[in-house]
PDB file of N, CA, C, O and CB in Angstrom:
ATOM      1  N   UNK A   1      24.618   1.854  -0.432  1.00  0.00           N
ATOM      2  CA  UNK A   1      23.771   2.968  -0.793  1.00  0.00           C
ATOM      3  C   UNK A   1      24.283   4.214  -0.080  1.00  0.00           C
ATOM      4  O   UNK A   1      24.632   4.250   1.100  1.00  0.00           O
ATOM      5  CB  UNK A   1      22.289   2.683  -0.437  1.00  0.00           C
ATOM      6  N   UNK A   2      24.284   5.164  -0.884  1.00  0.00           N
ATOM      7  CA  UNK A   2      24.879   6.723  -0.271  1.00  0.00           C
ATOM      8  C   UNK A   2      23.567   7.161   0.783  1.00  0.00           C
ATOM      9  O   UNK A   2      22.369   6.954   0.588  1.00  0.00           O
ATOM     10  CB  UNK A   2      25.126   8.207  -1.835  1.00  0.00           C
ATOM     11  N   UNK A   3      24.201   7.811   1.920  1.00  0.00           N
ATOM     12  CA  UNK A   3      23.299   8.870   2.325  1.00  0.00           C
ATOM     13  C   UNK A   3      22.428   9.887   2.010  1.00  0.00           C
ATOM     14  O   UNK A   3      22.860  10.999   2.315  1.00  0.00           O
ATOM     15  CB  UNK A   3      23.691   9.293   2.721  1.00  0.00           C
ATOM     16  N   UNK A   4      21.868   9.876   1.747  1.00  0.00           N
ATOM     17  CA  UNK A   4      21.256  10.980   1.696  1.00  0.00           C
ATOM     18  C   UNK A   4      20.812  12.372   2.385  1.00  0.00           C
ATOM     19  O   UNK A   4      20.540  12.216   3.575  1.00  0.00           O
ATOM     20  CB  UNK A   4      20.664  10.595   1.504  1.00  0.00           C
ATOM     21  N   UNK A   5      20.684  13.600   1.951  1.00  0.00           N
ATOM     22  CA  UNK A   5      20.785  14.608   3.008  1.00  0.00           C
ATOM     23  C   UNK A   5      19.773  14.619   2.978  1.00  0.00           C
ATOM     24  O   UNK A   5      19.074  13.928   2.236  1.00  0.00           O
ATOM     25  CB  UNK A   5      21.415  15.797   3.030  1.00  0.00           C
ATOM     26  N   UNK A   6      19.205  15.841   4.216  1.00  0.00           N
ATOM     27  CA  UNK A   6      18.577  16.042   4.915  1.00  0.00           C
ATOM     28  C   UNK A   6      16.959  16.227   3.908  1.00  0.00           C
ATOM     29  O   UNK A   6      15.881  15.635   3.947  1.00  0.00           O
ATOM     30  CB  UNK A   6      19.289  17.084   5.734  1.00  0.00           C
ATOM     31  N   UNK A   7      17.584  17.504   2.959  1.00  0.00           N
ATOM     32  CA  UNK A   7      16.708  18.303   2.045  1.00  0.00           C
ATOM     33  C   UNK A   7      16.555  16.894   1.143  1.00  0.00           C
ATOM     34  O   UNK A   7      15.418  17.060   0.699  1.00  0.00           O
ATOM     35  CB  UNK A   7      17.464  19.899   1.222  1.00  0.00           C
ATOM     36  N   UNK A   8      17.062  15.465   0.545  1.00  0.00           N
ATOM     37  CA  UNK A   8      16.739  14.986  -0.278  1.00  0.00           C
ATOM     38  C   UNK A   8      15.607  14.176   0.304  1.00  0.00           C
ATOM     39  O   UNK A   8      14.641  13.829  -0.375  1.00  0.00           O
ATOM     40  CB  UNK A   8      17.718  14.500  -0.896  1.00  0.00           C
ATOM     41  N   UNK A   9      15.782  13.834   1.805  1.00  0.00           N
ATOM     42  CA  UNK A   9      15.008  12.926   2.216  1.00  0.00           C
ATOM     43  C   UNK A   9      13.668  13.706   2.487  1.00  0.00           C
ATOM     44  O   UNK A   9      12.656  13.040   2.268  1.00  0.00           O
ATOM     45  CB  UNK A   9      15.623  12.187   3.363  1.00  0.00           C
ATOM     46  N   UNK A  10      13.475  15.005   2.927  1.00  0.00           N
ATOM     47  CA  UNK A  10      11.904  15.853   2.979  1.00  0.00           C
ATOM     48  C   UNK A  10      11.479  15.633   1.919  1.00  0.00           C
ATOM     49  O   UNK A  10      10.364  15.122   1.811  1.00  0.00           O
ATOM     50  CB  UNK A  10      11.759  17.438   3.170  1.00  0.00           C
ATOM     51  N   UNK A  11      12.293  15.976   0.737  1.00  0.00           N
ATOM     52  CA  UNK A  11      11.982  15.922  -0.626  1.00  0.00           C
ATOM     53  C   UNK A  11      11.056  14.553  -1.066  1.00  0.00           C
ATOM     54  O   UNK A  11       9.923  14.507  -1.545  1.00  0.00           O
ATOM     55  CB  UNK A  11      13.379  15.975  -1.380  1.00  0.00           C
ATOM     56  N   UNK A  12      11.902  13.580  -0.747  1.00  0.00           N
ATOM     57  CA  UNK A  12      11.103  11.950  -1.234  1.00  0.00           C
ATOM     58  C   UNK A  12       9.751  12.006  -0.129  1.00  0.00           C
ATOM     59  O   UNK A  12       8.579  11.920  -0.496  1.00  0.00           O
ATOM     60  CB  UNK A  12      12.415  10.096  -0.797  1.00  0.00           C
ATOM     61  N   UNK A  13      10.200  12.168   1.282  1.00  0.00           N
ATOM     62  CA  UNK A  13       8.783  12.104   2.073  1.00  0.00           C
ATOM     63  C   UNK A  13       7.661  12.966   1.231  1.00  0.00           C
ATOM     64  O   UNK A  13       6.670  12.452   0.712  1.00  0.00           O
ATOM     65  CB  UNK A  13       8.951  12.814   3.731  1.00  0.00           C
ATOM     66  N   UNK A  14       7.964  14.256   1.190  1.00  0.00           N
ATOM     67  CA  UNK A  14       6.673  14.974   0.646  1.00  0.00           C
ATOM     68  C   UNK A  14       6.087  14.753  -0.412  1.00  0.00           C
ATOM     69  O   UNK A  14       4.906  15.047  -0.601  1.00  0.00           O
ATOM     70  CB  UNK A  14       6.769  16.110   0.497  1.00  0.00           C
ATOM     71  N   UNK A  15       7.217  13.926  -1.669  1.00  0.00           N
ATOM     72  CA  UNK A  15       6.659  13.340  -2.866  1.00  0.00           C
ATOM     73  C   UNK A  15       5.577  11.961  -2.397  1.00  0.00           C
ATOM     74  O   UNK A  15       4.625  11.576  -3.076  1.00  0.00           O
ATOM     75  CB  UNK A  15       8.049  12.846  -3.878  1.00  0.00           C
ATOM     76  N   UNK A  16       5.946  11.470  -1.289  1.00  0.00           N
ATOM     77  CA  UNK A  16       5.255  10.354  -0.814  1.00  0.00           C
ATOM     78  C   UNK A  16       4.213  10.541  -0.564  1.00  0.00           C
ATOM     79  O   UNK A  16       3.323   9.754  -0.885  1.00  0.00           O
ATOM     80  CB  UNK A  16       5.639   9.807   0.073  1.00  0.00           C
ATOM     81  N   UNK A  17       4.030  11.494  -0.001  1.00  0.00           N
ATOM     82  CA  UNK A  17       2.945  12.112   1.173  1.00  0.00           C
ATOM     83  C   UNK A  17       1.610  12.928  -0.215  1.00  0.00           C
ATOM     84  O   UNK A  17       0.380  12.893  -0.182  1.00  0.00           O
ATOM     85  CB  UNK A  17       4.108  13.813   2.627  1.00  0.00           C
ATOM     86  N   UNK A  18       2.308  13.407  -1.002  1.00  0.00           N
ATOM     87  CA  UNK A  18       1.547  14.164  -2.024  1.00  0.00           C
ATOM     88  C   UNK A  18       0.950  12.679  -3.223  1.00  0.00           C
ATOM     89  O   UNK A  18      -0.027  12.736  -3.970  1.00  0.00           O
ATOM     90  CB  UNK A  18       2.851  15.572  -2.879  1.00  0.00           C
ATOM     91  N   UNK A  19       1.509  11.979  -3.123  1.00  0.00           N
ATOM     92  CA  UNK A  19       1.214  10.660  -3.781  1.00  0.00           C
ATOM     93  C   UNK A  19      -0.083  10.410  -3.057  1.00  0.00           C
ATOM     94  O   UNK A  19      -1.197  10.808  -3.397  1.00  0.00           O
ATOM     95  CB  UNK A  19       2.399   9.424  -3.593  1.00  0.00           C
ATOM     96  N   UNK A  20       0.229   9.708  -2.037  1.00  0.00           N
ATOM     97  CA  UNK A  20      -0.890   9.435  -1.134  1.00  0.00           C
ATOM     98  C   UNK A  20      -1.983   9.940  -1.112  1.00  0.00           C
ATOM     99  O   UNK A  20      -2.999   9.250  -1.193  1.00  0.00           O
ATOM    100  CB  UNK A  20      -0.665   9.568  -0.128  1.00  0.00           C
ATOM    101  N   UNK A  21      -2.014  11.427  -0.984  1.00  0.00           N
ATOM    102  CA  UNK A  21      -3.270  11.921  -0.857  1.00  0.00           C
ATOM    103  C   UNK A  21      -3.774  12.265  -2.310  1.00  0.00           C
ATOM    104  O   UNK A  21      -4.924  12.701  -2.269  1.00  0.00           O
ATOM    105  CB  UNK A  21      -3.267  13.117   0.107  1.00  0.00           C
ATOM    106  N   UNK A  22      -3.258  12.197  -3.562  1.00  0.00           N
ATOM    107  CA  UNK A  22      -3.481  11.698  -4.825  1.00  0.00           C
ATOM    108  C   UNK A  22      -4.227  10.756  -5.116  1.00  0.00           C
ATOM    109  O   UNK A  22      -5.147  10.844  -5.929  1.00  0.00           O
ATOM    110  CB  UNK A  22      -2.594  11.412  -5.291  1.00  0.00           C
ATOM    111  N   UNK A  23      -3.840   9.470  -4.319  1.00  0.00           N
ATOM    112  CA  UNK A  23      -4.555   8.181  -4.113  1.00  0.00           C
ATOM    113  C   UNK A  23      -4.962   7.775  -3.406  1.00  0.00           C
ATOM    114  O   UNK A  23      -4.672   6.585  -3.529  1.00  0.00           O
ATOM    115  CB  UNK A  23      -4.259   7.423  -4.241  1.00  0.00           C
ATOM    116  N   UNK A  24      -5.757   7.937  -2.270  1.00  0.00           N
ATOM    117  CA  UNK A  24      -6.175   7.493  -1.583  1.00  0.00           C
ATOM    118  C   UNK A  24      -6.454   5.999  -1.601  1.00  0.00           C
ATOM    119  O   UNK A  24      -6.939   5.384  -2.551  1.00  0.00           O
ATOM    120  CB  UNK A  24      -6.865   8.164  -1.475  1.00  0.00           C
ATOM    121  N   UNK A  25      -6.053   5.453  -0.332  1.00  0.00           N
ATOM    122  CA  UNK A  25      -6.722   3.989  -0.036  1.00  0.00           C
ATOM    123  C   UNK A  25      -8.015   3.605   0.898  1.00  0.00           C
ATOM    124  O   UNK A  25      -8.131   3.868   2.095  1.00  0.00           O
ATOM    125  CB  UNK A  25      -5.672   3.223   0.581  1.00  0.00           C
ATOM    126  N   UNK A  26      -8.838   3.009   0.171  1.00  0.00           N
ATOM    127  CA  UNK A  26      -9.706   3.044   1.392  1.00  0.00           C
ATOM    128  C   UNK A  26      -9.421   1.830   1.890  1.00  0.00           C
ATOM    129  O   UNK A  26      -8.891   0.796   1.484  1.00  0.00           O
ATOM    130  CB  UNK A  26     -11.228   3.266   1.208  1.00  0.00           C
ATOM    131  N   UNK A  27     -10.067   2.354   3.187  1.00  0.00           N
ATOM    132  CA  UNK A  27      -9.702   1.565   4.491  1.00  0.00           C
ATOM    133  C   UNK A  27     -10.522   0.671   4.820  1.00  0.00           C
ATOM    134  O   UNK A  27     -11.749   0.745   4.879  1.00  0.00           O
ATOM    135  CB  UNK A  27      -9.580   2.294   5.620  1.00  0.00           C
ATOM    136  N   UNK A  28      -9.392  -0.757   5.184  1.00  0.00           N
ATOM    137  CA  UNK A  28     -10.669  -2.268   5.184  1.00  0.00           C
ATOM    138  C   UNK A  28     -11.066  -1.982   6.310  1.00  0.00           C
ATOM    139  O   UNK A  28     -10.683  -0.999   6.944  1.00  0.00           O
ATOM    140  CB  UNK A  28     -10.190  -4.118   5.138  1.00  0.00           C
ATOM    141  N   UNK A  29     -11.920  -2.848   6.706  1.00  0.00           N
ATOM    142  CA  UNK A  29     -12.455  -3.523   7.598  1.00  0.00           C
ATOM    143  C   UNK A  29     -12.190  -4.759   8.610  1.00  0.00           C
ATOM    144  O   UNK A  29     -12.757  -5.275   9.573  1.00  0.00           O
ATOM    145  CB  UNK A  29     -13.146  -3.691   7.069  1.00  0.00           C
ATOM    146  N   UNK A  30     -11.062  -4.935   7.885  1.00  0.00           N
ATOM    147  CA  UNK A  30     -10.953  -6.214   8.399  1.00  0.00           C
ATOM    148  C   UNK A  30      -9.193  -6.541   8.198  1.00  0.00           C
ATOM    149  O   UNK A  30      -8.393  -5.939   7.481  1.00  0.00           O
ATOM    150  CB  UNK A  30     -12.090  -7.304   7.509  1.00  0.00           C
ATOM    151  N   UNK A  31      -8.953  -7.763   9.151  1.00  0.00           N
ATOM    152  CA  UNK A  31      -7.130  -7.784   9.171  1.00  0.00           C
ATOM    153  C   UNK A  31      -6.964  -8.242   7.959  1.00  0.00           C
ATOM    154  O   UNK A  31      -7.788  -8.950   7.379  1.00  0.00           O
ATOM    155  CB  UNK A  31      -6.205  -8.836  10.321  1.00  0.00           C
ATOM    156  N   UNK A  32      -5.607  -7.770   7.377  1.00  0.00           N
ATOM    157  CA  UNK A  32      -4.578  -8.524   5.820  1.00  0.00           C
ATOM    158  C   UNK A  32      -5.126  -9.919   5.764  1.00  0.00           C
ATOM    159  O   UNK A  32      -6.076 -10.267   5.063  1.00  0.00           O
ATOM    160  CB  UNK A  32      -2.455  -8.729   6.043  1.00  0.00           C
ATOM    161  N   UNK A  33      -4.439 -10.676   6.565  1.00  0.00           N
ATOM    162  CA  UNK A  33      -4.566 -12.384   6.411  1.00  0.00           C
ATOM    163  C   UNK A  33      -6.157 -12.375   6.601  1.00  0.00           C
ATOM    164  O   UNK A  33      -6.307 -13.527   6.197  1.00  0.00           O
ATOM    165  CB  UNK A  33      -3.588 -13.516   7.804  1.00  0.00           C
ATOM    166  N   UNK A  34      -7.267 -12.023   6.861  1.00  0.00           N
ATOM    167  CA  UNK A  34      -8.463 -12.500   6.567  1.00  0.00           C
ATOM    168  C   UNK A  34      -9.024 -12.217   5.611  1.00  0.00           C
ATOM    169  O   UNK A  34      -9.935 -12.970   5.263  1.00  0.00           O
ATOM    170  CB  UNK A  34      -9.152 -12.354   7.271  1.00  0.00           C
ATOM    171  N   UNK A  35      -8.735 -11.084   4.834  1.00  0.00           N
ATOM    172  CA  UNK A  35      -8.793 -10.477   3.639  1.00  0.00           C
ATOM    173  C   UNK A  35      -8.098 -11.234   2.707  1.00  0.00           C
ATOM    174  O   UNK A  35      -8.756 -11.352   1.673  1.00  0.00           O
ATOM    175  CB  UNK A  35      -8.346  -9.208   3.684  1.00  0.00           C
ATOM    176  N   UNK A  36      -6.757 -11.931   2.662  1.00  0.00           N
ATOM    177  CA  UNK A  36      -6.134 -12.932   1.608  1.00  0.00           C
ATOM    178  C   UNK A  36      -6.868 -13.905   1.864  1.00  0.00           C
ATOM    179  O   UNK A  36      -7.631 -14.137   0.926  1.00  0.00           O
ATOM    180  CB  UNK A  36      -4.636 -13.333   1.653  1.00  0.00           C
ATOM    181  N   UNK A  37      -6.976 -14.552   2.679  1.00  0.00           N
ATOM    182  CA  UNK A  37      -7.668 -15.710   2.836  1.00  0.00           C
ATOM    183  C   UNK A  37      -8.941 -15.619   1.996  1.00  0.00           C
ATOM    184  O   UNK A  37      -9.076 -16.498   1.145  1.00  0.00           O
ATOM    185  CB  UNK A  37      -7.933 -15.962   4.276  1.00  0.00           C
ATOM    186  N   UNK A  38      -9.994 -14.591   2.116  1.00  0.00           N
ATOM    187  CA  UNK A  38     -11.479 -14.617   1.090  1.00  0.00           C
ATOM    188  C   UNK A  38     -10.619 -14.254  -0.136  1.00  0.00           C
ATOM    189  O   UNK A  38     -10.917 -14.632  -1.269  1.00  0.00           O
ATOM    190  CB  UNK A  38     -13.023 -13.254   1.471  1.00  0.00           C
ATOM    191  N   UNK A  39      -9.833 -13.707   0.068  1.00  0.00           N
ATOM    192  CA  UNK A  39      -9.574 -13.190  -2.199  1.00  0.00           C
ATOM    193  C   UNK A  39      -9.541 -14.869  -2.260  1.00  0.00           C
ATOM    194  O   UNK A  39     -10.481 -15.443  -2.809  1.00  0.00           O
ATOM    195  CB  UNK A  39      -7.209 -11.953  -3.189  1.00  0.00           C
ATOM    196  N   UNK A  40      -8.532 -15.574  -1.732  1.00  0.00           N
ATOM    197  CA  UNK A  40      -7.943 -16.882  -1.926  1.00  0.00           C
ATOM    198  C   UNK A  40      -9.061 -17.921  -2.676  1.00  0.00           C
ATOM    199  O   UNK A  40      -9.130 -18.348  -3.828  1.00  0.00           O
ATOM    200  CB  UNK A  40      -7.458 -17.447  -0.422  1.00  0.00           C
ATOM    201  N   UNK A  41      -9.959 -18.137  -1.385  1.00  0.00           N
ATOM    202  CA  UNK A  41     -10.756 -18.550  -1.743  1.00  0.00           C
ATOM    203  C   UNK A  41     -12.202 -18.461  -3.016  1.00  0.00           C
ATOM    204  O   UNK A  41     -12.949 -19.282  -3.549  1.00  0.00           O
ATOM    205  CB  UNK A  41     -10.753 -18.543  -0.868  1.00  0.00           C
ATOM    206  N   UNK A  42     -12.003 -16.944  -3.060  1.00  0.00           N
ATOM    207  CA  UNK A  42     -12.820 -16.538  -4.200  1.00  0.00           C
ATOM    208  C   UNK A  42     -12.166 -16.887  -5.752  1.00  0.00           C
ATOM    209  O   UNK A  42     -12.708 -17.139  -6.828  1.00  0.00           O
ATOM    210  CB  UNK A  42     -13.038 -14.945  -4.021  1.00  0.00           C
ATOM    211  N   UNK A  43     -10.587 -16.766  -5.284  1.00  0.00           N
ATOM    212  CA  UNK A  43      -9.791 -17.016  -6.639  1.00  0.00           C
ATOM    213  C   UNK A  43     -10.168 -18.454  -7.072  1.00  0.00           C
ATOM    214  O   UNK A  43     -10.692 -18.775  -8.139  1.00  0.00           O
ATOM    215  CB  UNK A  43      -8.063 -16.878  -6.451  1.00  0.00           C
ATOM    216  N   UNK A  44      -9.768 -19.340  -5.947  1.00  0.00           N
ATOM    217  CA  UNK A  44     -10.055 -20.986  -5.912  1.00  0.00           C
ATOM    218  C   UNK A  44     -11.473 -21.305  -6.935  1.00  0.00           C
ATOM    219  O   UNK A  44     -11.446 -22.061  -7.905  1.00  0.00           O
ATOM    220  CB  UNK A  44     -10.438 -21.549  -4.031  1.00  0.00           C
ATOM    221  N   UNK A  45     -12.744 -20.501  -6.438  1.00  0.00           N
ATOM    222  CA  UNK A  45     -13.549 -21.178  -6.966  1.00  0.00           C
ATOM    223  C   UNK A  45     -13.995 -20.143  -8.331  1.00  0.00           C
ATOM    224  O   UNK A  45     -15.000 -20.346  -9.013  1.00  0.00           O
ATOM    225  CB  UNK A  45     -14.623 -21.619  -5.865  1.00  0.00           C
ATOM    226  N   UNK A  46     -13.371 -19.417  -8.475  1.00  0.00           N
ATOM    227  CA  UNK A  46     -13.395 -18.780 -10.095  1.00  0.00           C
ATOM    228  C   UNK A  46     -12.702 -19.765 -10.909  1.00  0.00           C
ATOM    229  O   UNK A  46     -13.230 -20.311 -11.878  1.00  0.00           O
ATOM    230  CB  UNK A  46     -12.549 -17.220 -10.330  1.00  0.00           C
ATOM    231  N   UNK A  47     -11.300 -20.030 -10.438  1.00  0.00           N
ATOM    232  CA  UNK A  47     -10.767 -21.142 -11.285  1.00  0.00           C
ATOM    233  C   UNK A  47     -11.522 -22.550 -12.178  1.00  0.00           C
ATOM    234  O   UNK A  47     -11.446 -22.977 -13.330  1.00  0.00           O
ATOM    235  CB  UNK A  47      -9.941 -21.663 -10.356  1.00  0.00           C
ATOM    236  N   UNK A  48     -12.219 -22.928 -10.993  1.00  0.00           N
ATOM    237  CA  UNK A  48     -13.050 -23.969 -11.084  1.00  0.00           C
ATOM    238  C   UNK A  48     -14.153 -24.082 -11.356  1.00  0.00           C
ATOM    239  O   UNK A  48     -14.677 -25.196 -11.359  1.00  0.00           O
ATOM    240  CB  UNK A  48     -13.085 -24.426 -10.374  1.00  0.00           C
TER     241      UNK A  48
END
């Protein structure tokens, strides 16, 4: 992969950064793996 300069890389950050605040995420409560773990389990018993 080529380098990139200076001005291309502000460029992608600020497209990032302007994304983001476009979309906001809201913020859990709680850690990743305890959060997969309940989807998991919620998936499990939808299945069934």
């Amino acid at each position: 992969m080529a380098k990139l300069s200076k001005e291309q890389r502000k460029a992608m950050a600020q497209k990032a950064m302007d994304e983001r605040a476009k979309h906001p995420q809201a913020e859990k409560k709680q850690s990743g793996f305890k959060f997969i773990e309940e989807e998991s389990a919620k998936l499990e018993s939808e299945k069934n």
